[in-house]
ZAKOL-445278 format. One record per residue (C-alpha): residue in one letter; x negated, y negated, z negated. Coordinates in steps of 0.2 Angstrom, whole numbers, plus 2048, in hexadecimal, padded with zeros to 3 digits. Each point is the difference from the previous one (the first is absolute). Layout:
N
AXYZ/...
***
This chain:
318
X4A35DF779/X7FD812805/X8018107F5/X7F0804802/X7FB7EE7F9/X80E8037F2/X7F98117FB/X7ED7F9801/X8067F27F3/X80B80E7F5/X7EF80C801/X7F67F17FA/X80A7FA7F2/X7FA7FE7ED/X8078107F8/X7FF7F77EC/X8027F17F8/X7EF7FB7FE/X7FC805814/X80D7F3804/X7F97F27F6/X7F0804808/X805802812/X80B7EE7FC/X7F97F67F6/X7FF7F280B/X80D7F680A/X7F480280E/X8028157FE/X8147FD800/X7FF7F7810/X7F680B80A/X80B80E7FB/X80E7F7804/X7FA7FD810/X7FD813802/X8108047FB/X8077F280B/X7F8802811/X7F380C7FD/X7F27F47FD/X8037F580F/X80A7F37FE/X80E7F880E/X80B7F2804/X8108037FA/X8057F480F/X7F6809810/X7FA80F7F7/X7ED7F8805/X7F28097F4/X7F57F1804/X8027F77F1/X7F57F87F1/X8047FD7EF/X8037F17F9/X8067F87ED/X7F580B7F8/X80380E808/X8168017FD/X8037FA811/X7FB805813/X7FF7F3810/X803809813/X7F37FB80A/X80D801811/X8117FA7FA/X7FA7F57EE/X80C8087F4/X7FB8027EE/X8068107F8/X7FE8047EC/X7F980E7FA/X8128017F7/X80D7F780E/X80C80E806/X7FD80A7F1/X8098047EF/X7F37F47F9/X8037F380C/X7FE7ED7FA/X7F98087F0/X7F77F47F6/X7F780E7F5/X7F0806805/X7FF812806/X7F68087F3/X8107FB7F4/X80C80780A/X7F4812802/X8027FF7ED/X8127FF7FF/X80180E80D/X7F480C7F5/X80B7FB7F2/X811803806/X7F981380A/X7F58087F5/X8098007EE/X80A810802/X80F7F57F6/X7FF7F3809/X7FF7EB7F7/X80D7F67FA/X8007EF804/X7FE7F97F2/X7ED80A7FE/X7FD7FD813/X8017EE7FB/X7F68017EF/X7F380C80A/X8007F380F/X7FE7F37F8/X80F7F4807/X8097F37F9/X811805804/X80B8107FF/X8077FA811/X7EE802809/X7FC8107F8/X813807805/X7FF7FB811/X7F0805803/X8048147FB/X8107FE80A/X7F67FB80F/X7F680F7FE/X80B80E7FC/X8077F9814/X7EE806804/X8048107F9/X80A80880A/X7FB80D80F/X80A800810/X7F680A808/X80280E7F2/X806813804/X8108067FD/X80180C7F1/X801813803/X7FF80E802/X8088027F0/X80C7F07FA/X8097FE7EF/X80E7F1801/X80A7F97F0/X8077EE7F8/X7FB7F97F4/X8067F07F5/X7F47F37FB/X8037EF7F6/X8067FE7ED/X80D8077F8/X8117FE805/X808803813/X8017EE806/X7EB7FF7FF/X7FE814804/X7F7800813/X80181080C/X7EF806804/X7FE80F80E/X7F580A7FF/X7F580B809/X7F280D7FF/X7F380C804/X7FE80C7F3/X7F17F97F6/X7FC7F580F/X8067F0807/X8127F77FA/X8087F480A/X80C7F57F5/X80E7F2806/X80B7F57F9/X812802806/X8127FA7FC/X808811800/X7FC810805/X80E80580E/X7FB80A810/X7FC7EE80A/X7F37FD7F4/X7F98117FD/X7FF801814/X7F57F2801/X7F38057F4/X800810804/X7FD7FD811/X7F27F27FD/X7F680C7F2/X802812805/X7F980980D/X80B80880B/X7FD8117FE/X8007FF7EB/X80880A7F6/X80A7F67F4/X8068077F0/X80D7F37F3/X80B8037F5/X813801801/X8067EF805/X80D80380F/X7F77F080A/X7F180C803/X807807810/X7FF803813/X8067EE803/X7F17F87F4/X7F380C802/X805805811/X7F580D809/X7F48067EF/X80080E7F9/X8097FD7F0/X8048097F0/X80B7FA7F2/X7FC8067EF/X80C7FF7F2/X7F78027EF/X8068027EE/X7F67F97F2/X7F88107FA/X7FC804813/X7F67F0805/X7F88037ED/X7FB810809/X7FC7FB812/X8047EF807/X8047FF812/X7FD7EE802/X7F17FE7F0/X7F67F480A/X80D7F4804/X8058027EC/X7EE7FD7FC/X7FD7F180C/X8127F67F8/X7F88047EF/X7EF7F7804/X8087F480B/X80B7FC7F0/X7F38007F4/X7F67F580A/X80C7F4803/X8047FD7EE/X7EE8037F8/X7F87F480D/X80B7F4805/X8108017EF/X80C80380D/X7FF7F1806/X802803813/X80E7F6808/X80E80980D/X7F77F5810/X7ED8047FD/X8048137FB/X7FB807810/X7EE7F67FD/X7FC8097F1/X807811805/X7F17FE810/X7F47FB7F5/X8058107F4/X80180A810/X7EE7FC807/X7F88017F2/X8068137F9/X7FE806813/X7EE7FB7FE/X7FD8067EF/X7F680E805/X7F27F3809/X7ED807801/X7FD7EE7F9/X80E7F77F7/X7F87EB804/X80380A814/X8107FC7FD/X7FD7ED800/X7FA802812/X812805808/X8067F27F9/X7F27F5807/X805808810/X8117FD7FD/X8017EF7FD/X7F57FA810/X80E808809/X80E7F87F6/X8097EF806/X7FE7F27F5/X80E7FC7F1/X8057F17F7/X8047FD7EE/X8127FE805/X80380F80B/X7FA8097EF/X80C7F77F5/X80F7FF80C/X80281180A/X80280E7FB/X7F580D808/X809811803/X7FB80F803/X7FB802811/X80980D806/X8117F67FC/X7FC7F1806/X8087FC80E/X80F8037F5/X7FA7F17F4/X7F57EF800/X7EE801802/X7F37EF7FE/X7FE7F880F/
***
């Protein structure tokens, strides 16, 4: 699908709650947006690529007139093999992007109306895989970089979280095993534009060798002075919320191997908390998950699911 026909979809997308029930409120209105967002209102075989196709079993499924495949409205997608109707899953999708704290699973599952913790928790893990941009800029010009430690009380559960960010703009966050030069290299190089200047604080691993080429200045700070003027505030303010978040909404009870899911779904949602239109959130990630490859129940439970920009270094789903 086209930019053009992603920006025409984005222009035309309810702005409130009630605009989205409206504009949705049939399964009929989900699948024609769907198809929108799929193939820009002209749906092809997803064997020969033919647009001459008709629908068939009520609409969820198209026949090629030249080579006689059927492709769903789903196959090849995040909802693939889905046995939910799609005006259920635009629900969940409104749910899970437009509460600026997020759900729990356990009011997912009460809201949704399912029988089982498992479905709901499977279905937000499936989603937060359709919150992710890898198409997004790199942050600059002006970049702040920190760790932080997330997970309980105690060392053995403490997880190292880097973070970076634009001052009162957009954070990028990653889950890392420690924060030597390797490491910092790699993220600094996948989220910061090449010509930022990076300001941190005084950890030796902050150098030429991690942050090769970037302007970089390393500020040591007293108490009194960061009280004063903090150098690095925003990443200070996004490890608070993301903290804060994580135990308010979810009790701290995020495992080590799904970590990197909830720190995307915190990331998407607070870079796009100043949205003309909050529900327009809902839209990326409709957008998102046409483009996402299909996952099972056990490639959630089983893998772990690092942080991108480490994971060649670790075991992703197949």
């Amino acid at each position: 699908m086209t930019s053009d026909n992603h920006n025409s979809l984005w222009r035309d997308f309810p702005k409130t709650a009630t605009e989205f029930e409206a504009r949705f409120a049939t399964e009929e209105d989900c699948r024609a947006y769907w198809i929108e967002a799929r193939w820009g209102g002209k749906p092809a075989c997803a064997r020969c690529g033919s647009h001459r196709v008709w629908t068939i079993r009520d609409g969820t499924t198209f026949e090629c007139a030249d080579c006689g495949h059927q492709t769903s409205l789903t196959s090849g997608t995040l909802l693939e093999k889905t046995r939910k109707p799609l005006k259920m899953w635009f629900r969940a999708i409104f749910e899970i992007s437009t509460r600026r704290t997020g759900i729990s699973g356990k009011d997912f599952q009460r809201i949704m109306g399912f029988g089982s913790y498992k479905t709901a928790w499977s279905w937000l893990h499936k989603l937060r895989t359709a919150m992710v941009r890898s198409d997004s800029d790199p942050l600059g010009p002006f970049v702040q970089a920190d760790e932080t430690l997330v997970g309980g009380k105690g060392g053995p559960n403490k997880q190292l979280v880097l973070v970076a960010s634009e001052a009162n703009g957009r954070v990028r966050l990653a889950h890392a095993d420690n924060n030597d030069e390797a490491t910092l290299k790699a993220f600094a190089d996948s989220e910061i534009a090449a010509e930022a200047h990076v300001v941190t604080d005084g950890l030796a691993s902050y150098n030429a060798k991690s942050l090769g080429q970037l302007s970089h200045e390393a500020r040591v700070q007293t108490k009194a002075e960061r009280r004063e003027h903090d150098a690095i505030q925003s990443c200070h303010w996004t490890a608070s919320l993301l903290k804060r978040w994580l135990i308010g909404t979810h009790a701290g009870a995020v495992r080590r191997q799904h970590l990197q899911a909830y720190l995307d779904e915190f990331t998407f949602r607070y870079n796009r908390r100043k949205t003309d239109g909050v529900v327009r959130i809902a839209a990326r990630v409709i957008e998102s998950a046409v483009a996402t490859r299909p996952l099972t129940m056990r490639n959630l439970i089983d893998c772990t699911r690092p942080c991108r920009r480490f994971a060649s270094e670790q075991t992703t789903p197949t």
